[in-house]
N, C-alpha and C positions, 0 to 999 in steps of 0.2 A: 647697348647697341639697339635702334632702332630696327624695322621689321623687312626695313627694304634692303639696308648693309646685311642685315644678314639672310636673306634671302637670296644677296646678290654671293654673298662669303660661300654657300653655298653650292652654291651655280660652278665655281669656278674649280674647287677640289674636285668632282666627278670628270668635268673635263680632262683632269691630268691625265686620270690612268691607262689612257689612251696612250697618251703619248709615249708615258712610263714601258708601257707593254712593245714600243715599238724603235724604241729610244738607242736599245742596244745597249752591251756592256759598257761599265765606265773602264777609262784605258789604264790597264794597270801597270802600263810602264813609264807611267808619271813618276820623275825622282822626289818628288813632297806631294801631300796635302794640297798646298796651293794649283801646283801645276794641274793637280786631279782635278779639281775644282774647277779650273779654266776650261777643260774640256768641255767643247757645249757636245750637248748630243745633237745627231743631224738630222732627227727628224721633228718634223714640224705638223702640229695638230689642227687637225680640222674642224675638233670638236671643244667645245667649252672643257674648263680645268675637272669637273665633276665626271661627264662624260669620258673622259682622257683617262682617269685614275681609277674608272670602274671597270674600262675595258684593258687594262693592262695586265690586272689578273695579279698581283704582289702587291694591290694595296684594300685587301677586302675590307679587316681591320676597318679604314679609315673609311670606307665607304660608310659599315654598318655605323660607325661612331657618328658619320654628318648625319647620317636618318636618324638614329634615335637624338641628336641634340636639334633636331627640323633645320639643318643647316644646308638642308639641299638646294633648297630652293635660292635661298640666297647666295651661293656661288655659281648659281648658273645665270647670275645675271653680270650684267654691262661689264663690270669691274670699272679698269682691270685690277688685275689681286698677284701679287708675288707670293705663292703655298710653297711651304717648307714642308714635305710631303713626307712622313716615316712611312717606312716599310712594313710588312705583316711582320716581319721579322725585328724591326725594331717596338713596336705593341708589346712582342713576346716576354724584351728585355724589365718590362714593368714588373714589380713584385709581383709573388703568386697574390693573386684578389684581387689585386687593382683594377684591374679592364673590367671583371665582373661588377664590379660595385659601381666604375664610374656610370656604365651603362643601364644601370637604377634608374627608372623613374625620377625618383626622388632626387638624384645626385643629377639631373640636365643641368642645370648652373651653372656645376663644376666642370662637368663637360663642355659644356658651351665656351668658359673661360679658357679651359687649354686647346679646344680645337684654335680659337679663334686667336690665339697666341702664336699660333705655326701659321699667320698670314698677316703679310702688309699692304695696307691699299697702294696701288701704284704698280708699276712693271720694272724690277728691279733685276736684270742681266747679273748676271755673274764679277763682271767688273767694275759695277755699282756695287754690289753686295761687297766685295772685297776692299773697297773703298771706304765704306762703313767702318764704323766704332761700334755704334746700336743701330738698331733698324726700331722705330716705335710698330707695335701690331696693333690688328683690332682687338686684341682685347685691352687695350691703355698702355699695357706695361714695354718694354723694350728691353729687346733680346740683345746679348753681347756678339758681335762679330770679332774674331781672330785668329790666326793663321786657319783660315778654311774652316771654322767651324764656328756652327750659332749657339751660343750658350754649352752645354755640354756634347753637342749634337755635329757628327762630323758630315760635311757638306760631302757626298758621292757621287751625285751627277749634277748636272746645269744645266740650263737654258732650255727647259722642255715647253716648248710654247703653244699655248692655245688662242682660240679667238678670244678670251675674256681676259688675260694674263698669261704669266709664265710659274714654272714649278721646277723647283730643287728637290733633289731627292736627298732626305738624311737618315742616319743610322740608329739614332736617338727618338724618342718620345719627349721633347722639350717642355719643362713644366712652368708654369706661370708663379709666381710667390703666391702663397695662400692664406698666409697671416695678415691680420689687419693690422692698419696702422697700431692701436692700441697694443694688439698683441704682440709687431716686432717691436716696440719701444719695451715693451715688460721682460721680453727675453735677453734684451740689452745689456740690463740691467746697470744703467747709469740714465734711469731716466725714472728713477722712485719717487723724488719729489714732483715730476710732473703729473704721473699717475696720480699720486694724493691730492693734489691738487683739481685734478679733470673729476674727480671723484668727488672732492667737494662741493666742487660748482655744478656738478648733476650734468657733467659731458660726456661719462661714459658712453650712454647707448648714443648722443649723436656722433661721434668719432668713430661707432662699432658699426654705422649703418653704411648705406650702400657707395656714399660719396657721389663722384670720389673728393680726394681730399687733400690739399697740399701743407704740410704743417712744416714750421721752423721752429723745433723742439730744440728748449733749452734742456743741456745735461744739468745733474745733482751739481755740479759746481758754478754753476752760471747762476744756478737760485740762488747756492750758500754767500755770494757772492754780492748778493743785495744786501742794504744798509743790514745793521743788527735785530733781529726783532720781525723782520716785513715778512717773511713767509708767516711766520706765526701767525702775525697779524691779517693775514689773509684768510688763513685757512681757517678763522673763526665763522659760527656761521648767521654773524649779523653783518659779516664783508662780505656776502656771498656775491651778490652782485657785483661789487669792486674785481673781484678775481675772477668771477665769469667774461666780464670784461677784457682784460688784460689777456687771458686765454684766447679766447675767438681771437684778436688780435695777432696771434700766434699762427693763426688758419686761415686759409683761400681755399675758395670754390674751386675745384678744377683740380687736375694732376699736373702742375706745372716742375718742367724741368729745369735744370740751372740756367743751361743756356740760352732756355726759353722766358725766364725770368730777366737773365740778364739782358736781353734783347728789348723786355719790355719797359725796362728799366723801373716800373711800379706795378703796385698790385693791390687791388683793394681787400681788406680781412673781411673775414665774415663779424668780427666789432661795428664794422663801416669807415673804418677808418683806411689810411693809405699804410703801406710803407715802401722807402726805397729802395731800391733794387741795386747795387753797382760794383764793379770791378775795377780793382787798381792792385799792382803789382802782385800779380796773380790771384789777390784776395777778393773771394765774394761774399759781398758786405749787405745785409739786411737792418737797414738801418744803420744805427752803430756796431750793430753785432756780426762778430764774423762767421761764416759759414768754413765748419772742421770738418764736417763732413755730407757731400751732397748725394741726392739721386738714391735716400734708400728706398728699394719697392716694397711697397704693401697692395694686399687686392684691394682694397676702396681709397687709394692714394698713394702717394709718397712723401718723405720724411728728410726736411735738410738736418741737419744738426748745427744747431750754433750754440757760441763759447757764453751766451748773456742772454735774462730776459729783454724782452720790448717791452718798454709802456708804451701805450697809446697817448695823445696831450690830452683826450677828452675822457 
């Protein structure tokens, strides 16, 4: 994230707690989730989302967490920013050590990645959000929505608005995926031959780095699957180049999601070569290859799964 988003991501969490502080209780004679969640609250903030969530006094927690990740600043700018706002009381729920450790020095990163996972750019009402499947955040990845709740986090008040955005109050600490690409394919564990493979072509550390990264990983049966002999013959290492190749092939620039792939209908690999994108009776197709499973997150990408390798023609 660049230094103005987040200066601006920022700006806009202190504004909440204002509002939070003046917001009033959520109505607890909502018969579900949903209807709770519809409740807006009625009052309306004067102040940016940072200033809003420091003066409410139940979200210290997240105050001290945007200072030490320097996130103040950038939520008290322009926005607007839709903040998914935990409670002191939902901080609490973290394992014993967690809040300690994340607020290390050393651990800002990881901080920065989960604050900025509790925010979407944009002004996202209550009946936008319920509308939602995912909501994508500033930190790349996207949060699940369903019956009132974001990822494991139940949604408790609505519509707290300030000049910069608006703010959701939830019960949860929402956590970003923290595995890398590399790492969720290895705990998969139906994706050995590609590991060997990224290993012989000397891709581990570029797959391991910051990204991000969008791969169409073939499973152990999609290699087995190639003529008799071809993995082998890859994984020698005077083919190195030949399977370096075909690998990148496999990868694009960027965190692209299905729907966003299929929109674009192509994509160019980091090989340099293309492939295509497409959909037909409900199948999303990479090429010849089908897509078995899409949209998994990793922190420096995400991960489709298809049934086949790709060659590239060059």
């Amino acid at each position: 994230m660049n230094t103005k988003a987040l200066t601006v991501l920022t700006g806009t969490i202190l504004s909440a707690s204002v509002a939070f502080a003046n917001a009033g209780p959520c109505n607890s004679n909502s018969s579900s989730r949903t209807d709770a969640m519809m409740t807006k609250a009625s009052y309306t903030a004067k102040k940016d989302i940072v200033d809003t969530a420091v003066n409410a006094g139940n979200f210290t927690i997240l105050a001290k967490a945007l200072t030490e990740a320097q996130l103040v600043g950038a939520l008290k700018g322009d926005g607007p920013f839709t903040v998914f706002a935990p409670t002191d009381e939902a901080f609490k729920k973290l394992p014993k050590g967690t809040l300690e450790t994340l607020l290390k020095p050393e651990n800002r990163d990881m901080l920065v990645g989960i604050l900025t996972y509790h925010v979407v750019p944009g002004e996202f009402d209550a009946g936008k959000v319920l509308s939602s499947k995912t909501l994508t955040t500033l930190n790349g990845q996207r949060a699940d929505i369903a019956d009132g709740d974001i990822d494991n986090a139940t949604i408790v008040k609505t519509d707290i608005e300030c000049t910069n955005g608006i703010i959701h109050v939830i019960d949860e600490v929402i956590l970003p995926e923290s595995d890398s690409i590399l790492e969720v394919a290895t705990s998969a564990g139906s994706f050995n031959t590609l590991a060997a493979a990224l290993e012989a072509a000397d891709l581990i550390d570029a797959l391991s780095g910051e990204g991000p990264f969008t791969v169409f990983a073939p499973t152990d049966e999609a290699f087995a699957a190639l003529p008799e002999g071809t993995v082998e013959n890859l994984l020698k290492p005077e083919n190195k180049d030949k399977l370096r190749s075909i690998l990148l092939y496999h990868v694009v620039e960027g965190r692209v999601f299905a729907d966003q792939a299929i929109k674009a209908g192509e994509a160019e690999t980091l090989q340099g070569g293309d492939v295509k994108i497409t959909k037909s009776w409900g199948n999303v197709k990479i090429n010849d290859a089908k897509v078995v499973n899409p949209d998994i997150e990793a922190s420096n990408g995400v991960i489709h799964v298809i049934d086949r390798v790709i060659l590239p023609s060059n």
